[in-house]
N, C-alpha and C positions, 0 to 999 in steps of 0.2 A: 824745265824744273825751276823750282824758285828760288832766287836767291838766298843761297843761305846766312843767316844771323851771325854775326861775327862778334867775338866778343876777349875781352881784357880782363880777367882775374887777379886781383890785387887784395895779397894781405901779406906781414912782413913777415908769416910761418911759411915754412913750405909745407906743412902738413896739411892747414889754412887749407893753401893755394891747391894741392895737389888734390884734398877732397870737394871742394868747393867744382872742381874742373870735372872729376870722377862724376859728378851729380848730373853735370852736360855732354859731356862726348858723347851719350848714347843715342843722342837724338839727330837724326838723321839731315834737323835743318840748319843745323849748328855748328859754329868752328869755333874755337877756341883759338884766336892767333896767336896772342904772348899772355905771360904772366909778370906782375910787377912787383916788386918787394919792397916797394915802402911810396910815397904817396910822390917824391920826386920825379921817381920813376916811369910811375902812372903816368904824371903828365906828360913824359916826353912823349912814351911810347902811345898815349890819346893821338898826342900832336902826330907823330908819324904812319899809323895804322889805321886812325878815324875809325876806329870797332862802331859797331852799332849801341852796345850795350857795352857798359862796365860795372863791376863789382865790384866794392869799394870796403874795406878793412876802415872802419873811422876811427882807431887807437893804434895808433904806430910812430916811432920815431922818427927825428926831423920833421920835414911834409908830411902832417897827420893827412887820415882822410878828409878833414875839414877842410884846410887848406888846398885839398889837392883840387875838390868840390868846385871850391870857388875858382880856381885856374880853369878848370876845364868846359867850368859851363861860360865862362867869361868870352871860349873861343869858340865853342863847336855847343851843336845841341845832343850830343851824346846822351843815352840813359844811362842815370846812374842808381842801381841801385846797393845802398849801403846794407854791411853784413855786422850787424850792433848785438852787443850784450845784450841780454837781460838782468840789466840793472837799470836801478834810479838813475845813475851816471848816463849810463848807455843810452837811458829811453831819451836825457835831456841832450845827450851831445846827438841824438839821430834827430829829435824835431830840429834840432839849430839846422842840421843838415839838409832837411827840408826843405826848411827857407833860405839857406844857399844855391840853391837848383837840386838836387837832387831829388829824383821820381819815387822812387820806392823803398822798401826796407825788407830785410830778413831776418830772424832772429839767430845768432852766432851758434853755427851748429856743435861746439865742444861742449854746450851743458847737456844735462841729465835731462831737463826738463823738456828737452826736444824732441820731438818725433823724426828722424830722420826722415821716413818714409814723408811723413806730410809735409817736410821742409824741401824734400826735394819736387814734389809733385809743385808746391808752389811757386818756388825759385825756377821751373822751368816753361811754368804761365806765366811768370811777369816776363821773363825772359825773353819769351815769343811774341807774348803783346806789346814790350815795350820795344823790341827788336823791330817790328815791321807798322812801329807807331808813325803814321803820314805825321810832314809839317802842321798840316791843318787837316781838321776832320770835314766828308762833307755839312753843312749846316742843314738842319731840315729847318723848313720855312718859321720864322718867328711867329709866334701866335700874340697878337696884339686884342685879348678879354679885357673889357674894361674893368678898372679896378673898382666895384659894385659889392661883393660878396660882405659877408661877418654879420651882429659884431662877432669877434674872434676871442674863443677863449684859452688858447694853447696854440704853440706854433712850433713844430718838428724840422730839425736838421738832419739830412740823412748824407752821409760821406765814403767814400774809401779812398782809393789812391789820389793823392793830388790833395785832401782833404784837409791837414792840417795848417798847409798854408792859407787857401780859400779859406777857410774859416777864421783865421786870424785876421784878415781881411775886412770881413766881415763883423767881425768883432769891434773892429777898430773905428766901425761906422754906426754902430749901433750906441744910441745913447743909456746913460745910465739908470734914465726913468723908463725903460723900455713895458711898454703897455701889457705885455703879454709875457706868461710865463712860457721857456724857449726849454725845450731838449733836443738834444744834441747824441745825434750816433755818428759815431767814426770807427772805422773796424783799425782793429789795433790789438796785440795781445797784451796779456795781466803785465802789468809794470812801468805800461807807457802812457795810462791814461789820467793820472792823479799829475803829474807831472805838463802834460795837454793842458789840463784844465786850469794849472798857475798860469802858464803861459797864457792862454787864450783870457785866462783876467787881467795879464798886465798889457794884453795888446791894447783894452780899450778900456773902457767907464762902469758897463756892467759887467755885473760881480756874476764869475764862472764855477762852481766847484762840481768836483766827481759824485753823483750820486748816489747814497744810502739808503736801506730797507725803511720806510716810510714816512720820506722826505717829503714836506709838501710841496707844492706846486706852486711858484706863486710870483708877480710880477716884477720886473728890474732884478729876476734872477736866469740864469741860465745853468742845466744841470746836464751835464756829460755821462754818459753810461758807463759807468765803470766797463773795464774787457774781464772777460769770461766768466760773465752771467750774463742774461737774460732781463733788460727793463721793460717792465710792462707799466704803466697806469691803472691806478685802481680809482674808485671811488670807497672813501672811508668816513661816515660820519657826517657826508655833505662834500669834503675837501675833498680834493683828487691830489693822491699821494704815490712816493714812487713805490714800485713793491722787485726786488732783484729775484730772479729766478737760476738755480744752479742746474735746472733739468736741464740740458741743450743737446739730450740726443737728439738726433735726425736734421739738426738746422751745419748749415754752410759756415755761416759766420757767427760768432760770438764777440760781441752784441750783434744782435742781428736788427735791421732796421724794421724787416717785415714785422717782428716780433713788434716792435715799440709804435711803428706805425698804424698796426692792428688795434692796438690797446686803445692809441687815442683816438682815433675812428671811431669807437665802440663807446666812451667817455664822456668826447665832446660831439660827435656827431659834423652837425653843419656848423659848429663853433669850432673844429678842427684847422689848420695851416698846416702844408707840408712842403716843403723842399728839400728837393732831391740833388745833390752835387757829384762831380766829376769822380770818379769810381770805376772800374773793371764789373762784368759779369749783371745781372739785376736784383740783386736787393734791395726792395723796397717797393717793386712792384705790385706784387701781392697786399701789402700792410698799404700803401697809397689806393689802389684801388677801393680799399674798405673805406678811406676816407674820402674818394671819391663819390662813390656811391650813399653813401649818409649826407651827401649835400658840400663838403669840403671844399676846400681852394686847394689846388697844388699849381706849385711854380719847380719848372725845371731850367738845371746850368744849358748854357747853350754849347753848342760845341765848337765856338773860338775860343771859348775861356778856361774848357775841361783842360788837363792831363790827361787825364782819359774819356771820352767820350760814349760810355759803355752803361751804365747807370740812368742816366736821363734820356739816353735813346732811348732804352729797355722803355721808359715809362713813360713816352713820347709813341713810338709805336703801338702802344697798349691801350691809347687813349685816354688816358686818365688825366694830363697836362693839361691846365689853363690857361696858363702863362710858360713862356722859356724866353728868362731874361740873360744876359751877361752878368758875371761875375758881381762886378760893383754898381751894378744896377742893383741887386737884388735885397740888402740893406735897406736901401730909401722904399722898394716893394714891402717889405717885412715893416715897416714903419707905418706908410699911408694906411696897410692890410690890419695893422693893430686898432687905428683908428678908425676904421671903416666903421660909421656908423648903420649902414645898408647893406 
C-alpha cells in the first residue's frame, strides 16, 4: 500500500481546524498528524512531524501564517498550502505568501460565496498532488527548434499552481518597450486577480493591468484575465480587442486558458506565441493545439523549474511544444520571438 500523505492543519479557530481536517479524514491515503493554533506552533510541530503537506491560516496572532511560511520553507521543502479570505486583503497577503514559498492557496471556507462541495473536492487534489510531489520531476528531453518562426503578433501566458511567482519573474525580465502585446491567464478566483496584476507591474517595467470588455490589444502592455469570466480575443474594426465572457458552463477553470488560447489561435493564426507554465491537470492543451496547428510557436516550462510539472507535460505529450525552456530562460525567448523577423 502506499504511503500515506501526512499532513498539519493550522488555523487559530478550532472550528477552522476542525472543518478544514473533516474535509480530509475520509480519504483513505491521508492522516492528519497534528493541528496548530497559531503560526509558532506550526513551526515547531513542521520541525518535529515533517508532514508532507501543511495548511496554513495566513491571519492569526503573534506568528501569522506569513511568518510561519518563511520559517518553514527556510528548513524543510514542506507543501504549504494557505487557507486566505476573499478579500482584497487576503488576495494581497496570499500573493506575498507565494513568493515566500508557499505552493498553493484555498479560499477560507466560512464565506457564503463558497462551495463547500467544490472546496473540498479541490483541497483534496492539491493535497494529494502536492503530498506525493518528487524533489524533482522526471525531465522529458529539452527540445532545442531554432528560434526562426514570426513575425509575432500577440504572445499568450498560460499558468496555474506555481504561476504567480514564475510570472513575476518573468515580468522582472521583460522590458518596457516589449514588441508584443502579452496576455496573461493565471487560474485564480474573482478577488485575486486585479491585485496580481499591480504586483506583477511593480515587479518590472511593463505596464500589467486586469483586463476589461474591449480593451485593445497592443504593445509594451500586458493584460491579465480578470477570474471568473472567460477572455477571449476578438477582432473589432481591424483592432483585436479583449471581449470577457460570463458563460463558463461546462469549462474546469475560470479563466480558462483553452478558452483564450482558442481565441488567439483563431485571430492571429501563424502571428500567435504561446507559453505554457507550471500548473496541475492540462489547460491549455486544447487552446495551444489551435495555435499550433494555424502555424504558431509554443514554448513550454521545463520540469526543473515547474512547481508543478502537469501543464507543460500535458502539452509536451500532445505534441504541440516547440521549444521547453527553463524558467528564466523563457523572458530573453519571448524577447528574440518578438523580434523575429522570420
Amino acid at each position: 500500500m502506499e504511503r500515506r500523505i501526512r499532513i498539519l492543519v493550522t488555523d487559530d479557530s478550532a472550528f477552522m481546524r476542525r472543518a478544514i481536517a473533516r474535509m480530509l479524514e475520509g480519504e483513505d491515503d491521508f492522516e492528519i498528524v497534528a493541528t496548530a493554533s497559531n503560526g509558532e506552533d506550526a513551526v515547531k510541530k513542521a520541525r518535529e512531524l515533517r508532514p508532507d503537506v501543511i495548511t496554513m491560516d495566513v491571519e492569526m496572532p503573534g506568528i501569522g501564517g506569513l511568518e510561519a511560511i518563511k520559517r518553514i520553507t527556510a528548513e524543510q521543502s514542506t507543501a504549504i498550502i494557505m487557507v486566505s479570505a476573499l478579500t482584497r486583503e487576503g488576495a494581497e497577503i496570499t500573493l506575498r505568501g507565494l513568493e515566500l514559498g508557499a505552493i498553493d492557496f484555498i479560499p477560507k471556507p466560512d464565506s457564503t460565496y463558497v462551495d463547500i462541495v467544490k472546496l473540498r473536492r479541490e483541497l483534496i487534489e492539491k493535497v494529494r498532488t502536492f503530498g506525493r510531489l518528487p524533489a524533482k520531476n522526471v525531465a522529458l528531453a529539452r527540445t532545442r527548434a531554432p528560434v526562426v518562426r514570426g513575425p509575432f503578433g500577440c504572445a499568450l501566458i498560460g499558468a496555474s499552481t506555481g504561476g504567480p511567482v514564475a510570472l513575476a519573474r518573468i515580468m522582472a525580465r521583460l522590458p518596457a518597450d516589449f514588441a508584443l502585446p502579452l496576455v496573461i491567464v493565471q487560474h485564480m478566483p474573482p478577488g485575486f486577480t486585479k491585485p496580481l496584476a499591480e504586483r506583477l507591474a511593480g515587479a518590472g517595467s511593463l505596464e500589467v493591468v486586469e483586463g476589461t470588455d474591449g480593451m485593445e490589444l497592443s504593445p509594451k502592455r500586458a493584460i491579465l484575465a480578470p477570474a471568473g469570466v472567460h477572455l477571449r480575443i476578438r477582432r473589432s474594426g481591424g483592432r483585436a480587442v479583449v471581449a470577457l465572457d460570463e458563460d463558463t458552463e461546462g469549462t474546469l477553470h475560470v479563466p480558462s486558458i483553452d478558452v483564450t488560447a482558442t481565441s488567439i489561435g483563431e485571430v492571429f493564426a501563424a502571428a500567435a506565441l504561446g507559453v505554457i507554465l507550471t500548473g496541475m491537470g492540462q489547460d491549455g492543451v486544447a487552446g495551444l493545439r489551435v495555435v499550433k496547428e494555424r502555424g504558431g510557436y509554443v514554448i513550454a516550462q521545463d520540469a526543473e523549474t515547474c512547481v508543478v510539472y502537469g501543464m507543460p507535460r500535458a502539452a509536451a505529450v500532445a505534441g504541440i511544444v516547440d521549444r521547453v525552456a527553463g524558467l528564466d530562460e523563457i523572458p530573453g525567448l519571448l524577447q528574440a520571438l518578438a523580434r523575429s523577423p522570420s
